[in-house]
C-alpha positions in Angstrom: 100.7 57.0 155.2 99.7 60.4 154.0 102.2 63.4 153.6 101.2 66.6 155.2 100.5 69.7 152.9 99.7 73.3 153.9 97.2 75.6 151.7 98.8 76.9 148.5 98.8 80.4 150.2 100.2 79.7 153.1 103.4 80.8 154.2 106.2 78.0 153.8 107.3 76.6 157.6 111.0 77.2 157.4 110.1 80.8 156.4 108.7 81.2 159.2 111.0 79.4 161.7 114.0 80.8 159.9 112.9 84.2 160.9 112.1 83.3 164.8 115.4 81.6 165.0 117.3 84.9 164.0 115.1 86.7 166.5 116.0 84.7 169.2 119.2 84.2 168.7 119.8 87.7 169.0 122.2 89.3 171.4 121.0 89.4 175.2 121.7 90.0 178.7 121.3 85.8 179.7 124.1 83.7 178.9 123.6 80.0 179.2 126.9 78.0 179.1 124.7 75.2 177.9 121.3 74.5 176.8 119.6 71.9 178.7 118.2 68.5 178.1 115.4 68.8 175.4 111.9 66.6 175.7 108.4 66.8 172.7 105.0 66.8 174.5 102.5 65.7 171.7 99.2 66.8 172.4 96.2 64.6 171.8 93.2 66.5 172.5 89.8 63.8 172.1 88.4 61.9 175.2 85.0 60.1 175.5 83.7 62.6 177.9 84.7 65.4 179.7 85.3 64.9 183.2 83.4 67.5 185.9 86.8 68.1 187.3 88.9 68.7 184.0 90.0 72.4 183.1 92.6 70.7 180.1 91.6 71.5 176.3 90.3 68.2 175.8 87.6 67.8 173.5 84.5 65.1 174.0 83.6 62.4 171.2 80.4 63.3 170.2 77.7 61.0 172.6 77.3 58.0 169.9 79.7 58.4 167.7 82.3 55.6 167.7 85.9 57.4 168.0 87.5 54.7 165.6 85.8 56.0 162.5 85.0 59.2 163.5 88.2 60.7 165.0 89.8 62.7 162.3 93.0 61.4 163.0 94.7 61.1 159.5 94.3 65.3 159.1 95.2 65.5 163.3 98.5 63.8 162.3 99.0 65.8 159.3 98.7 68.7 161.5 101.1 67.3 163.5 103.8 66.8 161.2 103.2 70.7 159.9 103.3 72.0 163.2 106.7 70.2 164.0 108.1 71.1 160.4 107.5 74.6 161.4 109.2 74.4 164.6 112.4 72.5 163.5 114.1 75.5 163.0 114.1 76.5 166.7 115.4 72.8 167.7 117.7 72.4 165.0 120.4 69.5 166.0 119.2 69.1 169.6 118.5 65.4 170.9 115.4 64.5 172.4 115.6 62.8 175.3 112.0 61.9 176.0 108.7 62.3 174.1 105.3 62.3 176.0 101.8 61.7 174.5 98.7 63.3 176.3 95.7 64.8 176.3 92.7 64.2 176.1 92.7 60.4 176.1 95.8 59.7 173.5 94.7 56.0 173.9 91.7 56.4 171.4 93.9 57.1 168.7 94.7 53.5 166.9 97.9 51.7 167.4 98.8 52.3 163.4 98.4 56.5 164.4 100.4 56.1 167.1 103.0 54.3 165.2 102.7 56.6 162.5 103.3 59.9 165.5 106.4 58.2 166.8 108.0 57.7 162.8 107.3 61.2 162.2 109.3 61.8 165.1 111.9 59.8 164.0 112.3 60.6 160.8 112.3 64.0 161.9 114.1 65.2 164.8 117.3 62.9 166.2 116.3 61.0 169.2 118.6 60.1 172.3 119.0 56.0 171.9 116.6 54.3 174.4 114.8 57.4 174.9 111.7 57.4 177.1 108.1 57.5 175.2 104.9 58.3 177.5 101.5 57.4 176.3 98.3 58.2 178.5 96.0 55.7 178.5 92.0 55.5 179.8 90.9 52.3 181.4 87.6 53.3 179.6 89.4 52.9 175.8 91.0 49.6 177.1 90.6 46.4 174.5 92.6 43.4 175.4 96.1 43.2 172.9 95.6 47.0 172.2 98.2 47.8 174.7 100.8 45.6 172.9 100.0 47.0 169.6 101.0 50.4 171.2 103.8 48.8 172.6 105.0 47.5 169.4 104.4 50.8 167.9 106.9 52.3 169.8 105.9 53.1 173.0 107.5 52.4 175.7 105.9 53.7 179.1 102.3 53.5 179.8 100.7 55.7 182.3 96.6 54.7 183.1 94.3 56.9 184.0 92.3 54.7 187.0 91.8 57.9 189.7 90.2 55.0 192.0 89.0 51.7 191.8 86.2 51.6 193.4 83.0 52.1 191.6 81.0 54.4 193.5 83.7 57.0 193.8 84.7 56.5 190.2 81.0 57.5 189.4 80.7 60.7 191.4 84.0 61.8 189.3 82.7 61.6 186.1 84.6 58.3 184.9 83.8 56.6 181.9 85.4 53.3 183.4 84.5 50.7 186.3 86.6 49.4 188.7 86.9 45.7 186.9 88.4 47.7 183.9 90.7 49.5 185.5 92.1 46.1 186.9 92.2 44.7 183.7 94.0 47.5 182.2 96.6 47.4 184.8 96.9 44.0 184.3 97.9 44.5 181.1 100.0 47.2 181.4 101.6 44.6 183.6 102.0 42.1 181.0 102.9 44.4 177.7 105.6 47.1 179.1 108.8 47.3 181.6 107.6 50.4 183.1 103.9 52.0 184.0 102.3 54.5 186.0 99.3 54.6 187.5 97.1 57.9 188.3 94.7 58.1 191.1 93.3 60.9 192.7 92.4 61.5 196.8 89.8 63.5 198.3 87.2 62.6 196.1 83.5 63.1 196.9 82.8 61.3 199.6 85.9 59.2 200.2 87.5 58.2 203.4 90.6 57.7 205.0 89.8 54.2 204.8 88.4 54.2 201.2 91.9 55.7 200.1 93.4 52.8 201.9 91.6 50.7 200.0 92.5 52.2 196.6 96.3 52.0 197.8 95.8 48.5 198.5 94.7 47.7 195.4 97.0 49.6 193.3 100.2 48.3 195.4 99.0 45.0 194.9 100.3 45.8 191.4 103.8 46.4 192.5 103.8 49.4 190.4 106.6 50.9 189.1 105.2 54.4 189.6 102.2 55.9 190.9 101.1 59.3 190.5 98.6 60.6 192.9 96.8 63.9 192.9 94.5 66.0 194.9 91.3 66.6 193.8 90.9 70.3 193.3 87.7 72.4 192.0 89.2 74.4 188.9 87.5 77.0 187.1 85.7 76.7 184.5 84.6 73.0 185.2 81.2 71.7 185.7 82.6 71.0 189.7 83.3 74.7 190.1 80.0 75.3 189.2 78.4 72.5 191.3 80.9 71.6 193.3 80.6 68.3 195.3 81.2 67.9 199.1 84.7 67.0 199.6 86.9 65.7 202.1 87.8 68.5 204.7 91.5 70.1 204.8 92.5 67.7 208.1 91.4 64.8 206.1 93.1 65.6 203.5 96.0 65.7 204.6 95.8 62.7 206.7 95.1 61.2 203.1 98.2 62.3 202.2 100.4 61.4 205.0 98.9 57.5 204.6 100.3 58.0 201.1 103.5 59.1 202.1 103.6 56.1 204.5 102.3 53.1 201.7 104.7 54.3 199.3 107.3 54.5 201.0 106.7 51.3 202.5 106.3 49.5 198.9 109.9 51.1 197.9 108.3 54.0 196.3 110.4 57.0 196.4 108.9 60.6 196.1 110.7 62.4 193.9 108.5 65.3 192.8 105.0 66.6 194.4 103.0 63.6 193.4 104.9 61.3 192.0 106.3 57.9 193.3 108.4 55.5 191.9 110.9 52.7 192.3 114.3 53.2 191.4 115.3 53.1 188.0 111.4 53.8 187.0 111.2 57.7 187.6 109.8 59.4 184.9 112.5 61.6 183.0 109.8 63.7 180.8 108.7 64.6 184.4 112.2 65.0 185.5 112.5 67.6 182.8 109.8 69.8 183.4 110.8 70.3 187.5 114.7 71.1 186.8 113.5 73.0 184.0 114.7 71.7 181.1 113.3 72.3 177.5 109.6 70.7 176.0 108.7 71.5 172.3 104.8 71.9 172.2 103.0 69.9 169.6 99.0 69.9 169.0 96.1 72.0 169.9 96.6 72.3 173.2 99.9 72.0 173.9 102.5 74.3 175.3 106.2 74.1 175.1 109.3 76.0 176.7 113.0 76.6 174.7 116.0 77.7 175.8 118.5 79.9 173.2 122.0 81.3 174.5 120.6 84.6 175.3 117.1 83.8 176.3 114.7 81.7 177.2 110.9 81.5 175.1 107.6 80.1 176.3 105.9 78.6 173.2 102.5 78.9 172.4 100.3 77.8 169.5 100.0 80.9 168.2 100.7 80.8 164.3 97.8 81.0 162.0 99.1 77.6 159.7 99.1 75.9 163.4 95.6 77.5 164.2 93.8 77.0 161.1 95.0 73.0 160.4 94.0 72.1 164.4 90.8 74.3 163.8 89.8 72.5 161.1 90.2 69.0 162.0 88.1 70.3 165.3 85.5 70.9 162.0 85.6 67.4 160.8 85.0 65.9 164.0 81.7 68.5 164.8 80.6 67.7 161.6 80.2 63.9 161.9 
């Protein structure tokens, strides 16, 4: 396991975070009695391809290259560990109550990476006992044991990124995976963790109420803990926006939605946020976090991060040029390959 070091020249992390905690903890006109519960997002930014529909700073594999000798994810995790060295002053003392992993596709980063993330963690900040860890997962990077290798690295919820299992639908989406994978992966998911999500998506290209029906039959058939379920919307910036594909009218939509509403419920999945479903005991408390606005430090390239101090509250952005110039360069490495 590597330590992280910054160029000679640059400017020492506590320097840096000593001087933003005295900023913020200046005098105000908020006064918080309390600060609230405090989660990490860790962002992972590498996928095999870029979906149409995607508008996050995720980053594709370059077409050939396999992503288990040519992700630089040795310097990403360096990075890492710099990036939350620098922001330890601003969290100084305060548990963390849940961490979540995402991306990109965090799932093609090895078991022993992901092990080595969550010990950095550890060793680092003081974590609530039990706490909740999230990693996303593609169906696409699934290899049969890898899921318990991430599950004896530390993690303890899985979310999987199926969007539909049905393969013509999963086609006109962009998806890397087929429908038999996505069963496999759940399947596993099944057999490897206490607790897992499962994304899918509605009012794809061509899809039917009935289709959706389908797709709810076979992900109930799971029993899933939770089940996340979005709406397929044409972002900016995406190759959809620029050829967007015929979708599902605004009546059918939301006769997609109301079917939802009515399997969910049915399977004793409570809705306890806009698209989320779960049974009880199985909500997801990074989720929670973020909707009664509680704290997130930001780690990685693309990630962005909220923190509360006594007198004011600070949206956190990768902004610093230590932060910028390590991401940047293992962006390098990977172009480079």
């Amino acid at each position: 396991m590597s330590s992280p070091s910054a160029p000679a020249h640059a400017v020492e992390p506590s320097a840096v975070g000593a001087k933003t905690v005295e900023h913020y903890l200046r005098p105000g006109t908020l006064q918080l009695p309390a600060l609230p519960p405090l989660g990490v997002y860790v962002h992972l930014p590498w996928c095999l391809k870029k979906c149409p529909y995607c508008d996050f700073n995720s980053h594709a594999v370059p077409a050939g290259d396999a992503p288990a000798t040519h992700l630089p994810e040795a310097r990403y995790l360096d990075a890492l560990r710099a990036d939350l060295e620098s922001a330890l002053p601003l969290v100084w003392g305060r548990k963390v109550s849940s961490i979540f992993i995402g991306g990109g596709t965090p799932s093609l980063f090895s078991p022993d990476g992901v092990a080595r993330l969550i010990s950095d963690l550890r060793a680092l900040l003081p974590l609530e006992p039990g706490l909740e860890i999230t990693l996303e997962a593609n169906p696409g990077t699934f290899e049969r044991d890898r899921f318990r290798a991430f599950a004896q690295a530390g993690v303890t919820r899985l979310s999987i990124g199926v969007q539909s299992f049905d393969d013509g639908h999963l086609q006109r989406i962009g998806r890397v995976h087929n429908a038999a994978q996505a069963r496999a992966a759940v399947q596993e998911a099944q057999a490897c963790f206490e607790t897992f999500n499962i994304d899918l998506m509605y009012a794809l290209p061509g899809q039917t109420v009935a289709d959706l029906d389908k797709d709810l039959n076979t992900a109930l058939s799971f029993s899933p803990p939770h089940l996340s379920i979005y709406h397929l919307t044409l972002e900016p910036n995406t190759y959809f926006a620029s050829h967007p594909p015929t979708l599902p009218d605004d009546d059918t939509a939301a006769d997609m939605l109301d079917l939802i509403a009515q399997r969910t419920l049915a399977q004793g999945l409570r809705r306890y946020e806009v698209s989320a479903f779960a049974r009880e005991g199985h909500r997801c408390g990074h989720n929670l976090n973020y909707w009664q606005f509680g704290d997130y430090l930001g780690l990685g390239a693309g990630a962005h991060g909220k923190l509360s101090f006594p007198h004011r509250v600070r949206s956190e952005e990768h902004t610093s040029e230590l932060q910028s110039r390590q991401y940047l360069v293992c962006r390098l490495l990977l172009e480079k390959k």
